[in-house]
C-alpha positions as CSV (number, residue, x, y, z in Angstrom):
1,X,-84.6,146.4,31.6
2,X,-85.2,144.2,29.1
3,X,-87.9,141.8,28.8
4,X,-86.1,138.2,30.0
5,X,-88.5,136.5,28.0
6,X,-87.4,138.0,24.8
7,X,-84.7,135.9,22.5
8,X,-83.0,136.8,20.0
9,X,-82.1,134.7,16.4
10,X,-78.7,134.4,17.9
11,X,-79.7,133.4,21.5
12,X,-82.0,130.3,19.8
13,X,-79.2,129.1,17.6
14,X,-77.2,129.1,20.9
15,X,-80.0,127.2,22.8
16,X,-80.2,124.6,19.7
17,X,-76.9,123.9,19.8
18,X,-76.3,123.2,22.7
19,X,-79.5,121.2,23.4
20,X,-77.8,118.5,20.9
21,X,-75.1,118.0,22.6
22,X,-73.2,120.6,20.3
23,X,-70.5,123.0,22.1
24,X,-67.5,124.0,20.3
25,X,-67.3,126.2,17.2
26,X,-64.5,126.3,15.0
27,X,-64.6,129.6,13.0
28,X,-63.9,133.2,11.2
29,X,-65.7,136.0,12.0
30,X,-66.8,139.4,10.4
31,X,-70.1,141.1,9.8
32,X,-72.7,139.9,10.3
33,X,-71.4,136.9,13.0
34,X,-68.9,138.4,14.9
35,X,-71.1,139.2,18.0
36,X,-72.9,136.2,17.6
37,X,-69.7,134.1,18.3
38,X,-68.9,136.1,21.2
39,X,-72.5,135.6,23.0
40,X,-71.8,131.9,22.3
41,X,-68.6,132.1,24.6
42,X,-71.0,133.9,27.0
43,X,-73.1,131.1,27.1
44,X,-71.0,128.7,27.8
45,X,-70.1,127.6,24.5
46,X,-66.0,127.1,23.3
47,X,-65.5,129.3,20.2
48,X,-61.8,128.1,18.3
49,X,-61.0,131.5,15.6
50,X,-59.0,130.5,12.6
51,X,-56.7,132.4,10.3
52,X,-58.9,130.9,7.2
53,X,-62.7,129.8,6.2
54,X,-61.4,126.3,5.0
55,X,-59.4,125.1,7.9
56,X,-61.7,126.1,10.5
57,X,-64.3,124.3,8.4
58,X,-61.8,121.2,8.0
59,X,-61.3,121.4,11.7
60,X,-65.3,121.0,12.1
61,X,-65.4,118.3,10.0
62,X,-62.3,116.3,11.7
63,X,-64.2,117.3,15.4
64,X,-67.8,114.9,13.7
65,X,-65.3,112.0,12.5
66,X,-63.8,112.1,15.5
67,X,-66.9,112.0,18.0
68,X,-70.1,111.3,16.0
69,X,-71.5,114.6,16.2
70,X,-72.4,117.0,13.9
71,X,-69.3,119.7,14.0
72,X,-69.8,123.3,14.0
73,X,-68.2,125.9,11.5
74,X,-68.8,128.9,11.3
75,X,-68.0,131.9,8.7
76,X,-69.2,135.1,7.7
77,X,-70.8,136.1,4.2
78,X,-69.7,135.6,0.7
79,X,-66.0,135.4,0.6
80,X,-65.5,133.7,3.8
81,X,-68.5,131.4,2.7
82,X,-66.6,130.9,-0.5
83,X,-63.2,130.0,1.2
84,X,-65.3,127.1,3.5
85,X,-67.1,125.8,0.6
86,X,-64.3,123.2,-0.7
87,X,-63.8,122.0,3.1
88,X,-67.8,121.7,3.1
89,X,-67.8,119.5,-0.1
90,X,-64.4,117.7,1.5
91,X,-66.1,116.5,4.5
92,X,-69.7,115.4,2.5
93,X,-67.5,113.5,0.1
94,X,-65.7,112.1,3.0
95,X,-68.5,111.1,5.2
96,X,-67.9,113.4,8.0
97,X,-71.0,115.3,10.1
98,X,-70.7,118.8,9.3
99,X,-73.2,122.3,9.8
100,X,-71.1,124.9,7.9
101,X,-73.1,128.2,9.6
102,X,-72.7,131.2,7.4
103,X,-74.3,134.7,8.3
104,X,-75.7,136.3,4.8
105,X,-77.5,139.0,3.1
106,X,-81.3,139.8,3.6
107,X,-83.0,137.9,0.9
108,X,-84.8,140.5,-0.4
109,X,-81.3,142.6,-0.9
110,X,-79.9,138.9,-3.0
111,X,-83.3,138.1,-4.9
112,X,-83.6,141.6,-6.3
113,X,-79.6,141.9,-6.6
114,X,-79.5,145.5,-5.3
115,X,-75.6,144.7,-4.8
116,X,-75.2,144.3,-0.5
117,X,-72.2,144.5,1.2
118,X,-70.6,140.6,0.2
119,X,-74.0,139.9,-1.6
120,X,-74.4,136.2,-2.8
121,X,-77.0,133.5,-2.7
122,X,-75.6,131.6,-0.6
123,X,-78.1,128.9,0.1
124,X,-78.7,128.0,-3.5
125,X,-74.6,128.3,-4.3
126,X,-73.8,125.1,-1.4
127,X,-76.5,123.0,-3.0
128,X,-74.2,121.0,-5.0
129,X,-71.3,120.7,-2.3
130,X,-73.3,119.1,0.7
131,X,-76.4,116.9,1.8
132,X,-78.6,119.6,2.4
133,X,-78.9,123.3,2.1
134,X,-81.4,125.3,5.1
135,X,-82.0,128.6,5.5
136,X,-83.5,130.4,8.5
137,X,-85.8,133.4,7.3
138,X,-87.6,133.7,11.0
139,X,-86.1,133.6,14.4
140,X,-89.0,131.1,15.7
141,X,-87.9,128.3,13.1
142,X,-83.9,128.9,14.4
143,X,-84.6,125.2,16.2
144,X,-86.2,123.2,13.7
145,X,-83.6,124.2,11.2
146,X,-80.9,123.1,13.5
147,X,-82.8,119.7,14.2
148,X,-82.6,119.5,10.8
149,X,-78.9,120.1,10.5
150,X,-78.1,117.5,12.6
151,X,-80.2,114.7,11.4
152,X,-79.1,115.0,7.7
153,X,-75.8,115.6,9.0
154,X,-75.9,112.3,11.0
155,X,-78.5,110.2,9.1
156,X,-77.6,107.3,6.3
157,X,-74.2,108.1,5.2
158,X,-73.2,111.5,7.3
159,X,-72.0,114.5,5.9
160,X,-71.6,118.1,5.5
161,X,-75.2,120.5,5.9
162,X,-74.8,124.2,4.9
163,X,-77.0,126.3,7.6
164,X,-77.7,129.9,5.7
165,X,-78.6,132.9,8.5
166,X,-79.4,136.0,7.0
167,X,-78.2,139.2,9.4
168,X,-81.4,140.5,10.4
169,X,-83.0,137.0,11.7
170,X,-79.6,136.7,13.9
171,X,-81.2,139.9,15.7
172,X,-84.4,139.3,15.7
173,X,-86.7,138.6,18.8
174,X,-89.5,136.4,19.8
175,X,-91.3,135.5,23.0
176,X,-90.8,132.6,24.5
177,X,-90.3,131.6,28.1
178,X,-88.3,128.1,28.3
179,X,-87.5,125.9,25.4
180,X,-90.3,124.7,24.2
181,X,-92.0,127.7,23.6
182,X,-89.3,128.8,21.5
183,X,-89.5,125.5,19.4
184,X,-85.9,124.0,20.8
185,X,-85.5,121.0,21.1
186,X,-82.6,117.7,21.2
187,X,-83.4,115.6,18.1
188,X,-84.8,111.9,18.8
189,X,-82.6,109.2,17.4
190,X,-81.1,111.2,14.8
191,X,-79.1,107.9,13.1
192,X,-81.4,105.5,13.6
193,X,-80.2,101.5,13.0
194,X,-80.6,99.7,10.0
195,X,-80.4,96.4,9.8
196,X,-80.2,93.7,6.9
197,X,-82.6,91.1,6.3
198,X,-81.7,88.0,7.2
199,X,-82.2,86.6,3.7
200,X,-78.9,89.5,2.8
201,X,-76.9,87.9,5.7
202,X,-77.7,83.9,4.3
203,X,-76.8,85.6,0.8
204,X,-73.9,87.1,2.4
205,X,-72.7,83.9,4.2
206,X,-73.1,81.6,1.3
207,X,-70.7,84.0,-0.6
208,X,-68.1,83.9,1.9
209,X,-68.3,80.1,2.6
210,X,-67.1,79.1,-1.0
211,X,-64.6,81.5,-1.0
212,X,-60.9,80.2,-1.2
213,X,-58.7,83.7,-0.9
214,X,-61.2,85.8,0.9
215,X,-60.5,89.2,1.7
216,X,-61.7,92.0,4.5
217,X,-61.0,95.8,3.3
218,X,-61.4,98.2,6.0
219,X,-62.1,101.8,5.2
220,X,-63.0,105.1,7.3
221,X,-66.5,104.6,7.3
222,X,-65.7,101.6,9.8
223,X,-63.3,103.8,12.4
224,X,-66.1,106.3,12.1
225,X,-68.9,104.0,12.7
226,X,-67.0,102.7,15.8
227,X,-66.8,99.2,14.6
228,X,-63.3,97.8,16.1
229,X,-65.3,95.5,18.4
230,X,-67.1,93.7,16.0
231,X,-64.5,94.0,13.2
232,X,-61.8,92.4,15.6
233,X,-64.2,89.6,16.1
234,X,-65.0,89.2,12.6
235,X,-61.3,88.5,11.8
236,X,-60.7,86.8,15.1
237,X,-63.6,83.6,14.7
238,X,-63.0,83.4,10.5
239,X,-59.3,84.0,10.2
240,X,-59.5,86.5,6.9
241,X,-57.2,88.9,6.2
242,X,-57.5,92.2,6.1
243,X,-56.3,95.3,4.4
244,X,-56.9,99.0,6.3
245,X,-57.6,102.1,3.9
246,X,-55.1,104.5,5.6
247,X,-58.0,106.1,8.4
248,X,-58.8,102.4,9.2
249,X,-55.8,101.8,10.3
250,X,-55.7,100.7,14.4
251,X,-59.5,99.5,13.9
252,X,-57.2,96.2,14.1
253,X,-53.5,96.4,14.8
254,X,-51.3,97.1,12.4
255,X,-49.5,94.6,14.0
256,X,-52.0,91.6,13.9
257,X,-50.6,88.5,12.3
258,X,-53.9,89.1,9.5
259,X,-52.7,92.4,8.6
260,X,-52.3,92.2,4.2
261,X,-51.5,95.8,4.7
262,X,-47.5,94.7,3.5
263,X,-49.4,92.5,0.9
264,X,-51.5,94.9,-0.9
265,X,-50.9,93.8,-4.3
266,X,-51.2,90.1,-3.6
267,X,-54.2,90.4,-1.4
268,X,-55.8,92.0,-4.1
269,X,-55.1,90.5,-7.2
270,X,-55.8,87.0,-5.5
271,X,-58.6,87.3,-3.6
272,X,-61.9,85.6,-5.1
273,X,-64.4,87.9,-2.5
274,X,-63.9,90.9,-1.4
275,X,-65.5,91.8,2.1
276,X,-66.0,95.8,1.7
277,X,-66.4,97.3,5.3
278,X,-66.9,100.9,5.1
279,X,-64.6,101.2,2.2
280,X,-66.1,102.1,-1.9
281,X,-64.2,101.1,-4.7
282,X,-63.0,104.5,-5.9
283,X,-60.2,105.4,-7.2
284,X,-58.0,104.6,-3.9
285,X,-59.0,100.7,-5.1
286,X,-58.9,100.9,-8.4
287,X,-62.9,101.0,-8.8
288,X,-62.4,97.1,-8.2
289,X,-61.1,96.6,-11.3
290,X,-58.5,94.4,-13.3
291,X,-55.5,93.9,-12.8
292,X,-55.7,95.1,-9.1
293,X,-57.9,93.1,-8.3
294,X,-58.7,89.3,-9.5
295,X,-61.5,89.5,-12.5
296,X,-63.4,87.3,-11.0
297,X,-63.6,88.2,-7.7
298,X,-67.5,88.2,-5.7
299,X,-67.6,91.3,-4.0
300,X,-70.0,91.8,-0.6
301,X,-70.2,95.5,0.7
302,X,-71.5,96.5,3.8
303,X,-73.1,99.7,3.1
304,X,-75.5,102.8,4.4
305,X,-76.4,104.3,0.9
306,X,-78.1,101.9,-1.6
307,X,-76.8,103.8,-4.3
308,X,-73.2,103.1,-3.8
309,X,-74.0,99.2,-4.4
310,X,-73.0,98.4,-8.2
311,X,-71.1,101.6,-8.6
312,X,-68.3,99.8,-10.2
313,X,-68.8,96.4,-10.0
314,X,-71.0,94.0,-9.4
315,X,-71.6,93.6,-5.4
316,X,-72.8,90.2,-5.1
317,X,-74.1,90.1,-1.7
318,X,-75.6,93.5,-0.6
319,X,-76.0,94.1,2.8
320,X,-77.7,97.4,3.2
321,X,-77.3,99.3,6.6
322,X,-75.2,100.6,9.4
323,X,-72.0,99.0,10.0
324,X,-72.8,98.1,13.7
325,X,-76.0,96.7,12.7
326,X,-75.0,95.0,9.7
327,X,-71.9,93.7,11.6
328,X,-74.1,92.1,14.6
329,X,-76.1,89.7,12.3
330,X,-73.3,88.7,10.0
331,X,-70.6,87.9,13.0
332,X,-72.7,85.4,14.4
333,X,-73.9,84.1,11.4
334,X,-70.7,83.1,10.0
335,X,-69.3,81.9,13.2
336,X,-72.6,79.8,13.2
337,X,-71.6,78.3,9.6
338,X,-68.1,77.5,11.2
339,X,-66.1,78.7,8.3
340,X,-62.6,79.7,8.5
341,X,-60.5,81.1,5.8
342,X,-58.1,78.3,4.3
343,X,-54.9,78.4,6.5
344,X,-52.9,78.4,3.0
345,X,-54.3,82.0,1.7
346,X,-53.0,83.4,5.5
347,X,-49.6,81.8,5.2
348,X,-49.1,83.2,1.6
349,X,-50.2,86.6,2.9
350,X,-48.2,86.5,6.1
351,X,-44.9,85.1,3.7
352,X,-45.4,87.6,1.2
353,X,-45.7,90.3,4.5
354,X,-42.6,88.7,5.8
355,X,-41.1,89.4,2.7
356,X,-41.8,93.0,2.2
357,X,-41.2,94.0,5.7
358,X,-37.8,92.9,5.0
359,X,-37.7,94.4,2.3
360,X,-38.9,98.1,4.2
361,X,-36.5,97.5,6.8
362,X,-33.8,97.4,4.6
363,X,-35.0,100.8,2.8
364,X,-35.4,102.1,6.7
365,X,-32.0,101.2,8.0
366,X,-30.6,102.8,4.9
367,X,-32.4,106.0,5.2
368,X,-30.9,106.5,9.0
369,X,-27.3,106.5,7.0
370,X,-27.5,107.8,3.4
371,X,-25.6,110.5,2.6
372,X,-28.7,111.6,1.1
373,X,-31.1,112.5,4.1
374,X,-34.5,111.4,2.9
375,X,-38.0,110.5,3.7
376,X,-37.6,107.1,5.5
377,X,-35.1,108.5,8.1
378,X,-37.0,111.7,8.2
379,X,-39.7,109.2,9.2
380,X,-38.4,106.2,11.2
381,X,-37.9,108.5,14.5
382,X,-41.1,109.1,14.0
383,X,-42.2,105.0,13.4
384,X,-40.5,104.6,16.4
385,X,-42.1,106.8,18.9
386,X,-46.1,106.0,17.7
387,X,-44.9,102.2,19.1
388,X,-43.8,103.4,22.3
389,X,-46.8,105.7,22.3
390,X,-49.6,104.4,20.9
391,X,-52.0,106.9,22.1
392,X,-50.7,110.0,19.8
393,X,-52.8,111.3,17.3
394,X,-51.3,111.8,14.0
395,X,-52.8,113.6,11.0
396,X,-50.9,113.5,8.2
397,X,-50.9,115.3,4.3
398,X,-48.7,115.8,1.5
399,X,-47.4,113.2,-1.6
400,X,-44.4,111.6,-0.2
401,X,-44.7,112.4,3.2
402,X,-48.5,110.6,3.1
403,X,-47.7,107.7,1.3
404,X,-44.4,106.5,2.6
405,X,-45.3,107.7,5.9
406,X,-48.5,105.5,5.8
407,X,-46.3,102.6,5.2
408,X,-44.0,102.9,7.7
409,X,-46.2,104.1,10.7
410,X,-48.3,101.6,12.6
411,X,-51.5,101.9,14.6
412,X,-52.5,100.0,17.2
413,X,-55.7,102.5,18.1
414,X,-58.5,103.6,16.0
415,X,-59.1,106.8,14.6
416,X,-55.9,108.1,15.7
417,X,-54.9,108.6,12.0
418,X,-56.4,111.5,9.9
419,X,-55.5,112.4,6.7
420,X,-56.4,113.9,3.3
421,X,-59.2,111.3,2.7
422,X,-61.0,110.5,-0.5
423,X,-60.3,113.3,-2.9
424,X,-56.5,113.8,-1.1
425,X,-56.8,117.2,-1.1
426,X,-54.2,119.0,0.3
427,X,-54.5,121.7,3.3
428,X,-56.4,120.1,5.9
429,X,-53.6,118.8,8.3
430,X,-53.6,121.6,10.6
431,X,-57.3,122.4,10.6
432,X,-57.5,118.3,11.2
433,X,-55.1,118.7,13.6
434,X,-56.5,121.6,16.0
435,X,-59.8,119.4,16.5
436,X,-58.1,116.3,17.5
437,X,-56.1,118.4,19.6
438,X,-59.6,119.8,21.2
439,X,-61.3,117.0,21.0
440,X,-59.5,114.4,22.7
441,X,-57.2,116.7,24.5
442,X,-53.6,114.3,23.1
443,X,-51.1,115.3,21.7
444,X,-50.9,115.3,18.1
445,X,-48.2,115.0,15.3
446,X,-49.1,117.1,11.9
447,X,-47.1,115.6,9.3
448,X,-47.0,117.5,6.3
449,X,-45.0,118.0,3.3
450,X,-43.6,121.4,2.8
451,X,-46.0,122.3,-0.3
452,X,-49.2,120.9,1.7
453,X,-47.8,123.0,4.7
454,X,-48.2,126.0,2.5
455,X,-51.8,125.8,2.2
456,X,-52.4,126.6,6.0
457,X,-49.2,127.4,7.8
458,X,-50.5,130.3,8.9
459,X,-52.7,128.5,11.4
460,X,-49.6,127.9,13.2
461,X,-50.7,130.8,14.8
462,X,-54.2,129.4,15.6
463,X,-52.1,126.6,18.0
464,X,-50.8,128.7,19.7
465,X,-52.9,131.3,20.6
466,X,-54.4,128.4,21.8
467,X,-51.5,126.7,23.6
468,X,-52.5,123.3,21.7
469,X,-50.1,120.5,22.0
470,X,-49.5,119.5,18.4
471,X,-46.0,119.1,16.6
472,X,-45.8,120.0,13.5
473,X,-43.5,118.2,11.3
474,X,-42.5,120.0,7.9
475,X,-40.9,117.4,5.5
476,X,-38.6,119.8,3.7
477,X,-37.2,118.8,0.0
478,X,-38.0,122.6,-1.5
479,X,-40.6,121.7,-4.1
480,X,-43.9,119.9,-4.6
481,X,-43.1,116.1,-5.5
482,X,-39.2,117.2,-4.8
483,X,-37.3,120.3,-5.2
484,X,-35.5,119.8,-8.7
485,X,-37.6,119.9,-11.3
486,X,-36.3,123.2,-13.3
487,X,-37.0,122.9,-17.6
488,X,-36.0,126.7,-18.2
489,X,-32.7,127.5,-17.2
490,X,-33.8,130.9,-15.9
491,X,-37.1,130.0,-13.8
492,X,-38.2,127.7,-10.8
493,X,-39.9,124.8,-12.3
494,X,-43.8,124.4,-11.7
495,X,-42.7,122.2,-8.8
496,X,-39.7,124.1,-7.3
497,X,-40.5,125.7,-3.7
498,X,-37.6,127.0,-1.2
499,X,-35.2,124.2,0.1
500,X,-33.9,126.3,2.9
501,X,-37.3,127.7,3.6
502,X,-36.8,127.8,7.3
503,X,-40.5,126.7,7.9
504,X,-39.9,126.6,12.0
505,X,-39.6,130.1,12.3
506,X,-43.5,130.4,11.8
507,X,-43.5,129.0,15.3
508,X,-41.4,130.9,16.6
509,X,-42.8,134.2,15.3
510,X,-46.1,133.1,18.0
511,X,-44.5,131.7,21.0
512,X,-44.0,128.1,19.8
513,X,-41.2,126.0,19.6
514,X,-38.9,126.0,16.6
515,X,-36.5,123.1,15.4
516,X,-34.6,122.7,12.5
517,X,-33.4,118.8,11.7
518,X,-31.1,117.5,8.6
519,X,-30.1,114.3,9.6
520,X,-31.4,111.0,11.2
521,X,-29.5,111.3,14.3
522,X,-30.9,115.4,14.8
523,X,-34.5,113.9,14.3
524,X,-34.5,111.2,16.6
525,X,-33.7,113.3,19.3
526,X,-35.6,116.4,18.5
527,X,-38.7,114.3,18.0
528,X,-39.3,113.2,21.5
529,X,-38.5,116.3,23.0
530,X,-41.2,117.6,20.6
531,X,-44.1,115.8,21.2
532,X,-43.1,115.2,25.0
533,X,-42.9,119.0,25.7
534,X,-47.1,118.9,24.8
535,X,-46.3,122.5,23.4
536,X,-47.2,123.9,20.3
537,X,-44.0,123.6,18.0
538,X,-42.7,123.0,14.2
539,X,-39.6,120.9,13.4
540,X,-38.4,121.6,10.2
541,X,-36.7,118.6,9.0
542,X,-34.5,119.7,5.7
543,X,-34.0,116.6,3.4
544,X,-32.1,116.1,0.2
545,X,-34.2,118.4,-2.9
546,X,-33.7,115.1,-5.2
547,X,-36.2,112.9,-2.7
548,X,-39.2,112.7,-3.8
549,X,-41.5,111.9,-7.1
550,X,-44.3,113.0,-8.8
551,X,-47.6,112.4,-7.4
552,X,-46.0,110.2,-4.6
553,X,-48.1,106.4,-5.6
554,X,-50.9,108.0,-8.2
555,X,-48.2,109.4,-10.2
556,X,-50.6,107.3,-13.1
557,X,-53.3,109.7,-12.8
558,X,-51.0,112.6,-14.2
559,X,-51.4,112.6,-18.6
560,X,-48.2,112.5,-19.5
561,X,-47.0,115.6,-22.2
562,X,-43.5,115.4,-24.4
563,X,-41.4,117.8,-22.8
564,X,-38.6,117.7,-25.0
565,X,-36.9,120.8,-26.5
């Protein structure tokens, strides 16, 4: 019989997980992890096995977004390491708390090279991609290395942490008789609160106070940080506007009468400050520049890295901290100063809104007749139901499909939109989309475009091996951008996928649901039915190949090249 008080690498990784609060595992497994993973289910842990490294990664990263924990990927050596690394780099670059756990080769075997089955040095390869790199070369330090994963993870502005585990220290065994011999332990305060000094809330206040046109930008870092409370009092006692980045949407309603989401471009290029709340001005804002946004616009950022102050402009009022923290001091402190954004700058926002909308709707109620089925009456059934249903999650990818889908679908909740974030990468809907599903236990709508589909359809089968209720929705127009882009009589264009790709039979080959769509009146229907039957299911909605453009809104970005013959 074996020694009870003997534990093995594996069984104090176990224990260290789940002593933080840490039970589900999104994963691939192989040598060396494969039994590791199954003594985790054992233990009472929830183990969710993916077709591919990158979405079960993705899938990690969604589940700390979504709940302020640390998630947990897991893949085996080399390749499998390799495939997770770009969703580890996607989630650090996003913000999200991520351990990426990866079993390796004996370092001895990788520092001599003596070629090992899937030999590579893993710990030193993540280093650029992540926060922090960690490697666990003796059972007894399994528990400080995980304390240490999930205060980097957690800690100033979260993100991704790469957690190397050689094979033989998953097997090795050490003495201990309860936790704390064995050096386990839940981690004290892991994000603790920062707070601004008071002299950065006056500086901050003063700014605001002799603005004319202020603005409030919203971005994920707020839904992450929790924020609607405070944020919805902000706008509430000063009357600014505010523009939501497309995962802070639902932190206010989309339907609040401050919303300069239909105003972008005169909310921007008129406002003289800028309120940045968990939002950086990247390239999704033009790195605050002219002609977006007014030259001489004051810019104050609330902000958890010091570093990301000045990045491309000038922030004039600095206010250093977590959101919540940050947010606490400055409420009060403007309501204390009484000011209230001129009621002219709302009424020109809210007319300009008005005006758009209108605008939209016209678009909309076009879509549901045009001989050419497109994107907005692909989309409006969809519009439609997220009214009447608030509490759907919806995760959403692709060129088209994001942006005008973006436009047209409201939130009134937060964090119940997820989408490619700040490098718009494409392939992490349905990785996205299994954690929400697991996480929250609601249904959720994937809303892809048929080329971002193709980077992880296959984890089709992934939802329903796990009977998830997600509804996959495949915006078909056969090509990436649109399905007509041909230059040489005899080949497919670079852009040119399948139009009558019949994308629901994926479903269908696992025991989901399959629907195929080609006109507003088919979708409207179908739709419900979809989402309503909480089963896991794909509607392939076939649209007209011509719909569609290049690069969907960023189209800019791409150098343009004289194509003619």
């Amino acid at each position: 019989m074996a020694n009870e008080s003997m534990k093995t690498g594996a069984d104090l990784l176990i224990d260290a997980l789940q002593k933080n609060g840490l039970q589900n595992i999104y994963g691939v497994v192989g040598i060396p992890v494969t039994d590791f993973a199954r003594l985790a289910q054992l233990r009472g842990m929830k183990y969710f096995g993916f077709r591919r490294e990158d979405a079960a990664v993705d899938a990690a990263a969604a589940a700390g977004y979504l709940t302020q924990k640390p998630g947990v990927a897991l893949t085996v050596s080399a390749p499998g390491f390799l495939n997770g690394l770009t969703a580890l780099a996607q989630a650090t670059k996003n913000c999200f708390p991520l351990i990426m756990i990866s079993g390796s080769s004996e370092r001895h075997i990788i520092d001599l090279d003596q070629g090992d089955y899937e030999g590579l040095d893993q710990y030193n390869v993540a280093k650029p991609f992540c926060k922090a790199t960690y490697r666990v070369d003796r059972a007894q330090d399994m528990g400080l290395a995980v304390a240490r994963a999930v205060r980097t993870a957690l800690s100033g502005r979260p993100g991704g942490v790469y957690l190397d585990l050689p094979a033989d220290v998953i097997g090795q065994q050490i003495a201990a008789a309860n936790d704390e011999d064995a050096g386990i332990y839940e981690v004290v305060d892991p994000a603790p609160k920062q707070a601004p000094s008071d002299e950065a809330i006056e500086r901050a206040v003063k700014v605001i106070k002799g603005a004319q046109k202020p603005l409030i930008i919203l971005g994920k870092g707020a839904a992450y940080a929790q924020s609607e409370e405070l944020v919805q009092k902000l706008v509430a006692d000063t009357d600014i506007p505010f523009l939501p980045m497309s995962m802070a949407k639902g932190l206010i309603s989309d339907e609040d009468d401050h919303s300069a989401a239909a105003a972008r471009s005169l909310s921007l290029s008129e406002a003289d400050v800028v309120i940045l709340i968990g939002a950086r001005l990247n390239w999704m804002l033009s790195h605050g520049a002219a002609p977006t946004f007014n030259p001489n616009a004051k810019f104050v950022q609330l902000e958890i890295e010091a570093t990301e102050f000045d990045s491309n402009q000038k922030i004039d009022a600095p206010l250093q901290g977590d959101l919540n923290s940050i947010l606490t001091k400055l409420v009060p402190a403007l309501k204390k100063a009484d000011y209230h954004a001129p009621t002219d700058w709302l009424a020109a926002i809210k007319a300009k809104t008005a005006e758009n909308v209108a605008k939209f709707a016209k678009r909309v109620e076009a879509g549901e007749t045009n001989a050419k089925f497109g994107y907005y009456g692909a989309l409006e059934p969809i519009k439609e139901y997220f009214l009447q249903h608030p509490d759907t999650y919806l995760v959403s990818e692709g060129a088209n499909t994001l942006d005008i889908g973006r436009n047209m679908i409201d939130m009134k909740l937060p964090r119940h939109r997820l989408d490619t974030g700040t490098w718009g990468v494409m392939g992490v809907g349905l990785g996205y989309a299994i954690a929400t599903a697991v996480e929250t236990g609601k249904p959720v709508v994937a809303l892809e475009g048929d080329s971002a589909f193709g980077f992880d359809g296959m984890e089709m089968e992934t939802i329903c091996r796990y009977h998830l209720p997600i509804t996959v929705v495949v915006i078909n127009n056969g090509g990436i951008y649109n399905g007509t882009d041909r230059e040489v009589a005899d080949q497919p264009g670079p852009t040119m996928l399948d139009a009558r790709a019949r994308h629901e039979y994926i479903a269908k080959a696992f025991g989901g649901d399959s629907y195929f769509v080609s006109s507003y009146q088919e979708m409207k229907v179908v739709f419900e039915q979809a989402v309503a039957s909480k089963r896991p299911n794909i509607i392939n909605v076939q649209i007209d190949p011509s719909m569609g453009k290049e690069s969907g809104h960023i189209g800019n970005l791409n150098p343009k090249l004289d194509l003619k013959k």
